[in-house]
Structure formats: structure tokens, C-alpha cells
C-alpha positions as CSV (number, residue, x, y, z in Angstrom):
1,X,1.6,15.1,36.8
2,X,0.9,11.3,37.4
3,X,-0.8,9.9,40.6
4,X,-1.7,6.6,41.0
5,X,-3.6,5.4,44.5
6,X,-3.7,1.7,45.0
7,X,-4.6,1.8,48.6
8,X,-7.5,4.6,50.5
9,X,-9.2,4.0,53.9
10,X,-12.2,2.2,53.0
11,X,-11.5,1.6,49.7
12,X,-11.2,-2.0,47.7
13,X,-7.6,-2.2,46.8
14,X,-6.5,-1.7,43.5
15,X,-3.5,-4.0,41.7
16,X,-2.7,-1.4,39.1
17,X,-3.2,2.1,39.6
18,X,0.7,2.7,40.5
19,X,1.8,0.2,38.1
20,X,-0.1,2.1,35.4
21,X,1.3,5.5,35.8
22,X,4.6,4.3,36.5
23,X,4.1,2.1,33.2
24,X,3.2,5.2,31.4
25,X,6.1,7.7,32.6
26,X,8.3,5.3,31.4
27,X,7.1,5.3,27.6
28,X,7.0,9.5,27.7
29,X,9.6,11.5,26.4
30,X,12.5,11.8,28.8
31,X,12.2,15.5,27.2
32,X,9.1,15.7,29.6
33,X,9.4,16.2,33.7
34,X,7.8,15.0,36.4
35,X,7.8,11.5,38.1
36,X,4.3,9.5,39.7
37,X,3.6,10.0,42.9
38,X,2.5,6.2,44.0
39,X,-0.2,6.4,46.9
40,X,0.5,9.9,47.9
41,X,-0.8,11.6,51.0
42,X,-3.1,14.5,50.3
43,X,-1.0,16.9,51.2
44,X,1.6,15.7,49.1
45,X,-0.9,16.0,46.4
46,X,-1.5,19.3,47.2
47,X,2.2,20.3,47.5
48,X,2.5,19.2,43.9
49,X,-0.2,20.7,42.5
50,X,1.2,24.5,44.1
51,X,4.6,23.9,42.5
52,X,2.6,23.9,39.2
53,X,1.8,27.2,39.4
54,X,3.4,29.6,36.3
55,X,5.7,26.6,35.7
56,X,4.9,26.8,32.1
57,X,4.0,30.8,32.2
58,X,7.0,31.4,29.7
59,X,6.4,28.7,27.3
60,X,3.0,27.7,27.3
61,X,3.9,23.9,26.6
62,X,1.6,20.9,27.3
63,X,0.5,19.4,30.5
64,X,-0.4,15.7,31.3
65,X,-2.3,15.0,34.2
66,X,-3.2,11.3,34.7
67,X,-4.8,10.2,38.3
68,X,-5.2,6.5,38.0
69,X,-7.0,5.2,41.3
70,X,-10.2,5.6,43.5
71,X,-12.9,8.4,43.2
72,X,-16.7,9.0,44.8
73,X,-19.0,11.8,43.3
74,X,-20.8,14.1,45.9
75,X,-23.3,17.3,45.0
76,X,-22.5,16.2,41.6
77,X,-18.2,16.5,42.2
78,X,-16.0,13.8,41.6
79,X,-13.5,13.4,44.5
80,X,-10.7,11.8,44.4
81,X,-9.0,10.2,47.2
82,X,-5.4,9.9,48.4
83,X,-3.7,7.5,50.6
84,X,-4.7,9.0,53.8
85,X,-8.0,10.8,52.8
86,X,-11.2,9.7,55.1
87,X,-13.7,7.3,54.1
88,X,-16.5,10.0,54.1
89,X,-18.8,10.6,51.3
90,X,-17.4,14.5,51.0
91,X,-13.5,13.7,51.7
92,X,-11.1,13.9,49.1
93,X,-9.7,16.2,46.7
94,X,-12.3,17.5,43.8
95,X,-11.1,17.2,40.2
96,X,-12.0,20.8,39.7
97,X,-9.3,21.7,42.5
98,X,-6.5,19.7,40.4
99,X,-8.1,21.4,37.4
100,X,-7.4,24.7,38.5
101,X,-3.7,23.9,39.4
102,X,-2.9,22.6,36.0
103,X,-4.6,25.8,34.4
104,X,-2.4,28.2,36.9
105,X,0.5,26.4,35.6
106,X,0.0,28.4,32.1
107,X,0.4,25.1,29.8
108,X,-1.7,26.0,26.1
109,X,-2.1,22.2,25.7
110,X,-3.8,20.5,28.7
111,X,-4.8,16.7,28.3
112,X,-6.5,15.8,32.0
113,X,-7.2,12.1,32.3
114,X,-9.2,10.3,35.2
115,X,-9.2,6.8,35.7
116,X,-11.5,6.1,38.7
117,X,-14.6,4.9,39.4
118,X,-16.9,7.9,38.4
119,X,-14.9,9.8,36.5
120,X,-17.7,10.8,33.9
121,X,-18.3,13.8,36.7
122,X,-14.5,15.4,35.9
123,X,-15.6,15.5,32.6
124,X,-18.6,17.4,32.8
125,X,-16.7,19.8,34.4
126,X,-14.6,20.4,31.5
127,X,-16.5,23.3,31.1
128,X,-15.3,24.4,34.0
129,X,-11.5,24.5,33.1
130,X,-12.2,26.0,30.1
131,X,-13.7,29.0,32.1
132,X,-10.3,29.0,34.2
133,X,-8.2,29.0,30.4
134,X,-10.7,32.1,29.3
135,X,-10.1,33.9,32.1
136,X,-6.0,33.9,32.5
137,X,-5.1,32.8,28.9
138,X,-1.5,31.0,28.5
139,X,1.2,32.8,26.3
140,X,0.6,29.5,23.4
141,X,-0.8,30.4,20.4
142,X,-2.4,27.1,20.4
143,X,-4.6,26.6,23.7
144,X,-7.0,23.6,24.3
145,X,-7.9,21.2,27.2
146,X,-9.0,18.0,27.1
147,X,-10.9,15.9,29.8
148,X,-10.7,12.1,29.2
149,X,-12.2,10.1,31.5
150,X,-12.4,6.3,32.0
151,X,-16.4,5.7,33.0
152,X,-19.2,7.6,33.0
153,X,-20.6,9.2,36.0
154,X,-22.7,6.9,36.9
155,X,-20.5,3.7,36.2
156,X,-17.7,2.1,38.4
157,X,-14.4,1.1,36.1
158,X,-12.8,-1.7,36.2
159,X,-8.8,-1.7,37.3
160,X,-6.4,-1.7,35.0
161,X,-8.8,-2.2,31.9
162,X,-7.7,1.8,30.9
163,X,-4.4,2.1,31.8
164,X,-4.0,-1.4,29.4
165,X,-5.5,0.6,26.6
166,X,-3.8,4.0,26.8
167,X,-0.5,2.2,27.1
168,X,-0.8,0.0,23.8
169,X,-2.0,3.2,21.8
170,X,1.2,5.1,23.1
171,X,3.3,2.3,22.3
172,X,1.8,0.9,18.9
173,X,-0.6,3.4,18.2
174,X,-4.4,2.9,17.0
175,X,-5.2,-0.2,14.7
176,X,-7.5,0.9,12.5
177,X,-5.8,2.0,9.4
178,X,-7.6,5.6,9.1
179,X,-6.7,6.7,12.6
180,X,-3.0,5.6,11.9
181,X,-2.9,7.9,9.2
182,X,-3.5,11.0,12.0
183,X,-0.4,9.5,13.6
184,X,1.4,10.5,10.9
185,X,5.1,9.0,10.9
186,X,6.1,12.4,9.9
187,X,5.4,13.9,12.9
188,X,7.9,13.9,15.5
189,X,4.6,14.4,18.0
190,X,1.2,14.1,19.1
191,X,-1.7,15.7,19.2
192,X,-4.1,15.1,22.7
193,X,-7.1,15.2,20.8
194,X,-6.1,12.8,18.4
195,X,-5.0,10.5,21.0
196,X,-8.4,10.7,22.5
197,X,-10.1,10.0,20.0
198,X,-8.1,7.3,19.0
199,X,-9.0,6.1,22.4
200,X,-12.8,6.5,22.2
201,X,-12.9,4.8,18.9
202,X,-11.5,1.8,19.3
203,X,-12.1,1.1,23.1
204,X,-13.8,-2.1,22.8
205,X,-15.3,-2.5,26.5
206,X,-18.9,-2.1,27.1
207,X,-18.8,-2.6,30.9
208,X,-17.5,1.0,31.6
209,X,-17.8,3.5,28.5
210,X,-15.1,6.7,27.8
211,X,-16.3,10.2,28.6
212,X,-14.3,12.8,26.2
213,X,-14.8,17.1,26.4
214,X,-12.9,19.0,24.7
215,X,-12.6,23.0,23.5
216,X,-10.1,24.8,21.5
217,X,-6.9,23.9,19.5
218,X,-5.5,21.1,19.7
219,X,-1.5,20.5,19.4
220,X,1.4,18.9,20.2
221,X,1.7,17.1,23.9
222,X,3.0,13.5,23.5
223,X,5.9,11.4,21.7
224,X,4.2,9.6,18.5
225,X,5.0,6.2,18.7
226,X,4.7,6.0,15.0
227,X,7.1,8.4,14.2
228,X,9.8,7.4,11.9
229,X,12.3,10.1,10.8
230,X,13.5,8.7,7.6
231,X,9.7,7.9,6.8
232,X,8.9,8.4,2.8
233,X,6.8,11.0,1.9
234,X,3.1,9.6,1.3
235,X,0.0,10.0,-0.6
236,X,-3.1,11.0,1.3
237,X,-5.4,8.5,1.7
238,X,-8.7,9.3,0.1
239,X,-6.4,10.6,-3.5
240,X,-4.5,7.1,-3.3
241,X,-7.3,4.8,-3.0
242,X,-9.2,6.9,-5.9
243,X,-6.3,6.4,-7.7
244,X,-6.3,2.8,-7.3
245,X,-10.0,2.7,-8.2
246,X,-10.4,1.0,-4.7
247,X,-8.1,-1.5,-4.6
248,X,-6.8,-2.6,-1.2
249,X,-3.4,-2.0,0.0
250,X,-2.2,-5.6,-1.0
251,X,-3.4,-5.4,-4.3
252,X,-2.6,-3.9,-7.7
253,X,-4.3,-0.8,-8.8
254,X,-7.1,-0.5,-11.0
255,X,-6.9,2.8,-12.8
256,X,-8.1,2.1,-16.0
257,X,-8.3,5.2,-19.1
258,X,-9.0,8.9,-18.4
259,X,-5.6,9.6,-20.3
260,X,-6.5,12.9,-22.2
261,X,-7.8,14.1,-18.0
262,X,-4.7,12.8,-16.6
263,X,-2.4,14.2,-19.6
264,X,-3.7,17.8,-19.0
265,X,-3.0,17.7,-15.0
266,X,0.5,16.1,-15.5
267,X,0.8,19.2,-18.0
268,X,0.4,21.5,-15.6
269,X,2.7,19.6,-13.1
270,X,5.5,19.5,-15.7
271,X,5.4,23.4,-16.7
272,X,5.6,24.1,-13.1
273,X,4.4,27.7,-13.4
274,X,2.8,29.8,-10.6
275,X,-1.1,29.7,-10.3
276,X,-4.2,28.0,-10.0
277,X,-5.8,25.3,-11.5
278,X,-8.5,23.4,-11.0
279,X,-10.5,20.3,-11.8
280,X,-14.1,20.1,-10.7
281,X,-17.0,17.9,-12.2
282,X,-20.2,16.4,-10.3
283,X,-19.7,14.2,-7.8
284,X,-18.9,10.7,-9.0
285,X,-16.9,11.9,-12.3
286,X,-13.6,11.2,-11.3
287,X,-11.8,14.1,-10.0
288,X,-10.1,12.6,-7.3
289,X,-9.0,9.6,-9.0
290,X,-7.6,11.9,-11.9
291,X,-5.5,13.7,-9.4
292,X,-4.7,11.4,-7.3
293,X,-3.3,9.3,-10.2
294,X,-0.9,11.9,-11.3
295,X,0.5,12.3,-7.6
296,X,0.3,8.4,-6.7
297,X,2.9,8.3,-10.4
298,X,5.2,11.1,-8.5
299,X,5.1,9.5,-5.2
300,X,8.5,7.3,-5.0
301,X,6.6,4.8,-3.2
302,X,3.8,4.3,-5.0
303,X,5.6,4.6,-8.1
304,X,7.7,1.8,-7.6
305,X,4.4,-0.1,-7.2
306,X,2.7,0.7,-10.0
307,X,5.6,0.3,-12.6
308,X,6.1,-2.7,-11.2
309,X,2.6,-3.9,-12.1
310,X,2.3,-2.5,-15.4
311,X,5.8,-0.2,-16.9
312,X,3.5,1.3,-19.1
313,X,1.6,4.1,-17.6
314,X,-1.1,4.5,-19.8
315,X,-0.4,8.3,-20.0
316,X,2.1,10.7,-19.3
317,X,4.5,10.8,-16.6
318,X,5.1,13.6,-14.4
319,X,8.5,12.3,-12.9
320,X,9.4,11.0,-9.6
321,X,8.5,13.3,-6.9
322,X,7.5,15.9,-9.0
323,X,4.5,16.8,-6.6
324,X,6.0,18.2,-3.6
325,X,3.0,18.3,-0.9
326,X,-0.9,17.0,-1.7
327,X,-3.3,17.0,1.2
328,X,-7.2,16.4,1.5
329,X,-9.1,19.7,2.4
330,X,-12.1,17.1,4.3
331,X,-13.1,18.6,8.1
332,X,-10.0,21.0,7.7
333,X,-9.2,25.2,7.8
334,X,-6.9,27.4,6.1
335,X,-3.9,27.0,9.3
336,X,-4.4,23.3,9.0
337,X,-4.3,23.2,5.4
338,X,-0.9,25.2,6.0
339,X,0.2,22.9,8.6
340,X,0.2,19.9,6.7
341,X,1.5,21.4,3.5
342,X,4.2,23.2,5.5
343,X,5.4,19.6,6.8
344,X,6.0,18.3,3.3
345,X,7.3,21.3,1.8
346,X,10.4,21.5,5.1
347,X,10.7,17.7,4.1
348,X,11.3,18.4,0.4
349,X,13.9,20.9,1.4
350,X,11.7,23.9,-0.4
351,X,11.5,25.4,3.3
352,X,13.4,25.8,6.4
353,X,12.2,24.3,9.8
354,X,10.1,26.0,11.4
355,X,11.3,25.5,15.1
356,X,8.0,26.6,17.0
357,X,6.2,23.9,14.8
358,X,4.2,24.0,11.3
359,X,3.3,27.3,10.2
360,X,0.0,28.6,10.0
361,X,-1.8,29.9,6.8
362,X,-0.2,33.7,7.2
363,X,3.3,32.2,8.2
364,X,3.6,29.9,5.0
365,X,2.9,32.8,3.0
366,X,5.8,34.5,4.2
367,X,7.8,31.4,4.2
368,X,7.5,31.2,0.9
369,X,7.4,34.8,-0.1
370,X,11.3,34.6,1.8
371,X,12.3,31.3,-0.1
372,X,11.0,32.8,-3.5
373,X,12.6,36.9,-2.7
374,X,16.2,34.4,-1.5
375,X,16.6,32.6,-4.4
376,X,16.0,35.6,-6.9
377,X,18.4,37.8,-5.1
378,X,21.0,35.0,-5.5
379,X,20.6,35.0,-8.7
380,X,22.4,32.0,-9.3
381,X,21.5,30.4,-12.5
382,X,18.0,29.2,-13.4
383,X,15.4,29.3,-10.6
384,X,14.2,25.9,-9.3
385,X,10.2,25.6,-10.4
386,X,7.8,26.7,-8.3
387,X,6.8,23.9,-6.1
388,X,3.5,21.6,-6.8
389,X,0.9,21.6,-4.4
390,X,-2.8,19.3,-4.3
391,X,-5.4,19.8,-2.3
392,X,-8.3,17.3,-3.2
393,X,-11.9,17.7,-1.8
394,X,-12.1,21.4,-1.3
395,X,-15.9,21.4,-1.6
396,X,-15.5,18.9,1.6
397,X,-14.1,21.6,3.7
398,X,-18.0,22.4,3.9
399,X,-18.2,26.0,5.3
400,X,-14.6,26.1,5.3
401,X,-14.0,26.0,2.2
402,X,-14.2,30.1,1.0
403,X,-12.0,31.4,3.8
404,X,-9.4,28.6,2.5
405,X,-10.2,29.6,-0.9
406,X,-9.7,33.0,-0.3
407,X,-7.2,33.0,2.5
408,X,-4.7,30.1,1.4
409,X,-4.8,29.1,-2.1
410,X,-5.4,32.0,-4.2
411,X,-2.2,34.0,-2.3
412,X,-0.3,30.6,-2.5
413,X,-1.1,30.7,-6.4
414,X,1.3,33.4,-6.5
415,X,4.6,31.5,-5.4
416,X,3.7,27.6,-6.4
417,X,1.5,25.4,-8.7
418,X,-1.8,25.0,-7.0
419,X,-3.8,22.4,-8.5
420,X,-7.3,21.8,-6.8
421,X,-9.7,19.4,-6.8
422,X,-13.6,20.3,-6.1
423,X,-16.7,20.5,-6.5
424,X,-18.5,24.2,-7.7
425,X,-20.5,25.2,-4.4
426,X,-23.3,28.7,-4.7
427,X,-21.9,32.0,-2.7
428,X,-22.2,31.9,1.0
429,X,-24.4,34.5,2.3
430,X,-23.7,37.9,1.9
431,X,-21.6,37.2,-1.5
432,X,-22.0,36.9,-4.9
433,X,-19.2,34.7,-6.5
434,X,-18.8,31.0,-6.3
435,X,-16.2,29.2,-5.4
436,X,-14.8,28.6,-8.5
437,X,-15.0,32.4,-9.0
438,X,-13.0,33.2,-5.6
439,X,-10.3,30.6,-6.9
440,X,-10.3,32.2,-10.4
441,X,-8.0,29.3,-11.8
442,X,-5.7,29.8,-14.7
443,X,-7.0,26.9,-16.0
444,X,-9.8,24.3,-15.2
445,X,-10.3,21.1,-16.5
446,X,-14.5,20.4,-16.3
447,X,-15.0,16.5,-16.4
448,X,-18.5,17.4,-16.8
449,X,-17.7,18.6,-20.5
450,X,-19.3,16.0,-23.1
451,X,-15.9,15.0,-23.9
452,X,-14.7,14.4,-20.6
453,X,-18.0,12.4,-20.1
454,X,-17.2,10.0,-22.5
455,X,-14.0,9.6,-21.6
456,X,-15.5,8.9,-18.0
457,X,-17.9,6.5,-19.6
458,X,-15.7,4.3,-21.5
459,X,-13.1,4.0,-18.4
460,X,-15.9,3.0,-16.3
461,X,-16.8,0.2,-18.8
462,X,-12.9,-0.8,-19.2
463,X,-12.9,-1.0,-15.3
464,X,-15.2,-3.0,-14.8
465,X,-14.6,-5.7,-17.7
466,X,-11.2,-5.6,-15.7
467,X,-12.8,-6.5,-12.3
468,X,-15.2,-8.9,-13.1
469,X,-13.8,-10.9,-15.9
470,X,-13.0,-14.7,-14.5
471,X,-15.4,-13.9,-11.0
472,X,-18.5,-16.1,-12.1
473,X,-18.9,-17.9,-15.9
474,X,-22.7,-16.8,-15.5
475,X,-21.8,-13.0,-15.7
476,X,-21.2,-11.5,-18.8
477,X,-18.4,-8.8,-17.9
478,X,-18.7,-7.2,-21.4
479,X,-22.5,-6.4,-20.4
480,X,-22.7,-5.3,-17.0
481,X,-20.0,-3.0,-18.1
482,X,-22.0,-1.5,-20.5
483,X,-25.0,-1.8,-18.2
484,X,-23.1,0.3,-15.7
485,X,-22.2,2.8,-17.7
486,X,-25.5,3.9,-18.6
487,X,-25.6,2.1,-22.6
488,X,-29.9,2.2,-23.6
489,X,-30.0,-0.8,-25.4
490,X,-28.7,-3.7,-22.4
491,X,-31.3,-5.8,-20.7
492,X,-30.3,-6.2,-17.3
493,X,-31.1,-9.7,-17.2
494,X,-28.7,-9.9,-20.2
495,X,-25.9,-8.9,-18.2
496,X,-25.8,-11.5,-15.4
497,X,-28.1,-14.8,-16.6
């Protein structure tokens, strides 16, 4: 539902509160319905808003609500006013009132955006709709609502400054190169909460400031600009630029050593044999660059990248594509986790599609369970190896990281190759094992081993000589290396005179 109001009684006109919404129907998918209503009379508002009701009962898809145009706060309310509604202080329609509509309409995904003057007000009644969701829950297995609004409740906005901003995002999506990777151009969609906070983080204005609420689970409501259907499969960010031992996207990586580390994960990679396994260390030793080298090597991409700067690995190859799905447990849960495996895994042709969406943690299981039970009752020559899955930073899922533990990856352990990345965190309360001990890995490589120390050591000194050599003829590359790397017997002022 988009409204935009350029013109109220006793109002300042606006220039682009119509041109705005009409702007924005027109980059939507034509798969969605609904066209602006441009200076509407209240009771066409109002005739709208009752033909919302149940229209998503059997479905549960999303709803977008923008109102681009004027809006007054009274007893703490922020009204907004049609074409015809009277300039007094209590006229208008109350964002709560619209609320209400777009919850009776039974949409799981509701993204409600308000860009008037005083629109912080609808937002902190985003409680309020959330109340309404509680109390007649859509049939959506996901549900959330989101409440975006364009000032705060005590500032006026400026016209058209909004509309600009939401516009470029849905036709260009965000600049800044971590929020792009949320935008995934694998997914066909996108998420309201990650528009919105694409929105909030890089809205640049400090005359009028965003006000964002939102509860529950976020999904699917808009077409991803980025979106690229014949995309290559890519390497998740933080395991890539480990692997490139921080190098920038335009320049060549510097992975440097760890051989014997990087041999044994690209051993268990080849063998391709159900279970799990597991490389942990302290922070700092190198986990994620170790894994993150073997799956940048099996990334067709990257791989072309790297042979091109040096053909000789260094170490052993696992093969083009020989990882089929790596992800980065940070912030995530177990159905998440699933999600974003699931993706990669329908990509690599190891699963069907999934029409509804990705699966969750308990529907991957049986996905798999289905592909692995197909393929034996076939019976048709050898069986294709179990696919290879990574998930990096597991210790980063914070209190999430046991119920994925115990949830996701051991039961996946059964019908792929897990290989994990993570740090050894103490039983949460009320348990006794670890987290190494609810993973119970197959194998597990320790970089803190004395071995695996020096070998830590020694690429840490080779990295660096690479780095700094030719920077500045006053630095001795050769000594801050050894510096670095902890060596007793270099004098700091030795190392750069």
C-alpha cells in the first residue's frame, strides 16, 4: 500500500511525495499488487485499508506500506493527513489505525514506512503492532514487522531527501562493501530488516535522523537489486580476507606458509567422508586463515586469482569446487546457519529447490537424509562423496553457539563433511561438556600444539618480510619480522633505525 499526499488544507505543499511512491511502485516486482494512491481523500484511504483485510490470510506473504507526505503528532499519536483532512491539531488518520489494517490483512512479513514530518511517533508505536501480530498470528512461519520512519518525533523531514535514499538502495543497493554482502546476489529477494538497516547505516543526513523498531523474523519482502542468477558461488567474507592475510580486493594475496595446517584440512576435504572435524587454537593462531585458504583454492573464482598470481600453491590442492557451501557462524542460529547452507547446497545441485524458501535447521536434515536414502536406493554405481561443508567462527555465534552445535552440525556430521572452525568455549550453565565435547569431532587439528606454533611463528615472520620489504630503506624487514614474532634476542630499535 503506497500513499503519497502532496497537497493537505493548511499544509506547505510538498514537490515529491506522489512522485516518490509512484517512483518506487515502479522499481517493485510486478509479482507484487497494488498501485499509489496520489493525494487521496480520507475515505479513500480508509476504503483501502478495509480491502486489506484477510487479503493475505492464506498465504501469509509480505506487506509494504509506504505513506510519503504530511503528519502532526497529538497526545503523543502521529496523524497523518489526506487530501481533504482538516487543518486541526487532532484531524487525520493515526498511524496506529493504518497499522491495524495491515496486521488484519494476515501478511507474516510487514515492513511499515513513514515519511512525514514526525514520524519518530509511528515508530514508537511499533510496539503497538506487534501486540496486534501476538494477538491474531498470520499463517507464515516467518512473522516480523518493521517500522521505518524518516525523522524522529520531535524533528520535521525534509521532502524528498527519504524517498531519494530508499530508491537508490532498491535500485543499486547499499555501498558499503559489508552490507552488499547481505544483499547477496544469490538471493532472488530481500529481506526488510536488511533493507533497513542498510538504510540506517548509511543515511548520511544529520538534519532529520531515521527511527527503526523492529520484532521477530525477518524474511523475504522485496526484489534484490543485486540479484544475479548466473552469479558464481562465493567465499564468505571474513574466511576470504583471512585467507588473503588482509589483502584488499584489488590486490594479490598474502598467504604465506602453514602448509602441514593447510595439508591436513585439504585431507579431510579430499577423503570426503561423513563427520566432524574441527580446527580450534587461541585467538590470533590462524584458524580462519587456514580454512579459509583451503576454500578460497576450491572457489572457481578465487582460484583463478590466485593461480594466476603464483601457480604454485604452496600446498596441496583440494580441486576446483571441491567445498560445496562455507558460511560464517558470527551473530547467526542453527535455522540461519541452515538457510544459508541450504542456498549453496540447491546451487551445487546436491539438493532440490526448496519452493517455500531456504530450509530451516530440521528441514535440511531431512533434505539431506532424502538425497542421501535416493541415491542409495538407486544404487547406481559409486555414490557421489558426501558434500563439504565450513562453518568458520562458531565460538562467534556467542550463546548460540551450543544449540547450533548440538542442533545442526553434529546431526549434519552424519550425511556430509563438516569441518569447523572455533574457538574451545566452558559449558553453558546447567552442563558439563564444552563445546568441543558436544561437537565430538572425528578429528581436530589444535594450532595451539607446539608444532603448529612454530609453524604459526615462522609464517608470521615470512609474512611480514613479504610486506615490508621495499616500504622504507630505514626498516630492516628481516628484524621486525623476527621482532613480531616474539624472537628474545631483537632490540626493537634494531628493527626500524
Amino acid at each position: 500500500m503506497l500513499v503519497g499526499v502532496d497537497t493537505a488544507p493548511g499544509a506547505e505543499p510538498l514537490t515529491y511525495a506522489c512522485s516518490d511512491v509512484k517512483q518506487l511502485r515502479a522499481l517493485a516486482s510486478a509479482e507484487l499488487v497494488g498501485e499509489p494512491l496520489l493525494d487521496p481523500t480520507e475515505q479513500l484511504v480508509r476504503d483501502h485499508l478495509d480491502a486489506l483485510f484477510d487479503a493475505l490470510k492464506d498465504s501469509g506473504g509480505p506487506l509494504l506500506l509506504v505513506w510519503a507526505g504530511h503528519g502532526v503528532v497529538s497526545a503523543g499519536q502521529l496523524l497523518l493527513r489526506a487530501a481533504n483532512t482538516m487543518p486541526r491539531p487532532s484531524a487525520g488518520i493515526a498511524a496506529t489505525e493504518v497499522m491495524r489494517a495491515c496486521v488484519d490483512s494476515g501478511a507474516g512479513q510487514l515492513l511499515l514506512i513513514f515519511d512525514t514530518c514526525y514520524s519518530g511517533a509511528a515508530a514508537d508505536s511499533a510496539g503497538v503492532a506487534k501486540q496486534m501480530l501476538d494477538q491474531l498470528p498470520p499463517n507464515a512461519e516467518h512473522v516480523w514487522v518493521g517500522v521505518l520512519a524518516s525523522a524522529q518525533a520531535s524533528e520535521k523531514a525534509r521532502d524528498g531527501l527519504f524517498g531519494r535514499e530508499l530508491r537508490r538502495l532498491l535500485s543499486e543497493g547499499p555501498s558499503d562493501p559489508d552490507l552488499r554482502r547481505r544483499w547477496s546476489v544469490h538471493n532472488r529477494e530481500l529481506r526488510g530488516d536488511d533493507l533497513c538497516d542498510a538504510l540506517v547505516k548509511e543515511w548520511a543526513s544529520d538534519r532529520q535522523r531515521l527511527d527503526f523498531r523492529s520484532s521477530g523474523s525477518g524474511w523475504w519482502v522485496l526484489p534484490n537489486p543485486l540479484y544475479r542468477p548466473d552469479a558464481p558461488e562465493q567465499v564468505v567474507e571474513h574466511l576470504l580476507r583471512a585467507a588473503r592475510g588482509g589483502a584488499e580486493d584489488d590486490e594479490r594475496s598474502w598467504f604465506t606458509g602453514r602448509t602441514g595446517e593447510v595439508d591436513q584440512v585439504v585431507g579431510w576435504v579430499t577423503a570426503a567422508r561423513p563427520g566432524l572435524f574441527v580446527v580450534t587454537g587461541s585467538p590470533g593462531t590462524g584458524k580462519s586463515a587456514v580454512v579459509g585458504r583451503v576454500v578460497s583454492v576450491a572457489n572457481p573464482t578465487e582460484r583463478v586469482r590466485l593461480l594466476a598470481d603464483d601457480p604454485d600453491l604452496g600446498h596441496a590442492d583440494p580441486g576446483r569446487s571441491a567445498i560445496t557451501a562455507n558460511v560464517h557462524a558470527r551473530g547467526l542460529t542453527a535455522d540461519r546457519i541452515a538457510e544459508l547452507l541450504d542456498a549453496q547446497l540447491v546451487r551445487a545441485g546436491r539438493l532440490p529447490r526448496y519452493e517455500p524458501g531456504e530450509r530451516n535447521a530440521a528441514e535440511l536434515l531431512g533434505a539431506l537424509q532424502r538425497a542421501h536414502n535416493d541415491t542409495a536406493a538407486a544404487g547406481k554405481g559409486d555414490e557421489p562423496p558426501s558434500p563439504v561443508l565450513v562453518v568458520d567462527g562458531l565460538d562467534e555465534a556467542r550463546e548460540q553457539a551450543f544449540p547450533i552445535a548440538a542442533e545442526l552440525l553434529v546431526k549434519l556430521a552424519g550425511l556430509a563433511t563438516v569441518i569447523v572452525a572455533t574457538r574451545q568455549l566452558p559449558p553453558p550453565p546447567g552442563s558439563q561438556a564444552p563445546l568441543l565435547g558436544v561437537l565430538s569431532p572425528v578429528e581436530t587439528l589444535n594450532l595451539d600444539d607446539e608444532q603448529w606454533q612454530d609453524s604459526g611463528r615462522q609464517a608470521l615472520r615470512e609474512y611480514v618480510i613479504r610486506r615490508l620489504t621495499g616500504v622504507d630503506q630505514r626498516m630492516t624487514p628481516d628484524l621486525v619480522a623476527a621482532l613480531l614474532a616474539g624472537d628474545d634476542d631483537v632490540e626493537p630499535r634494531a628493527a626500524v633505525s
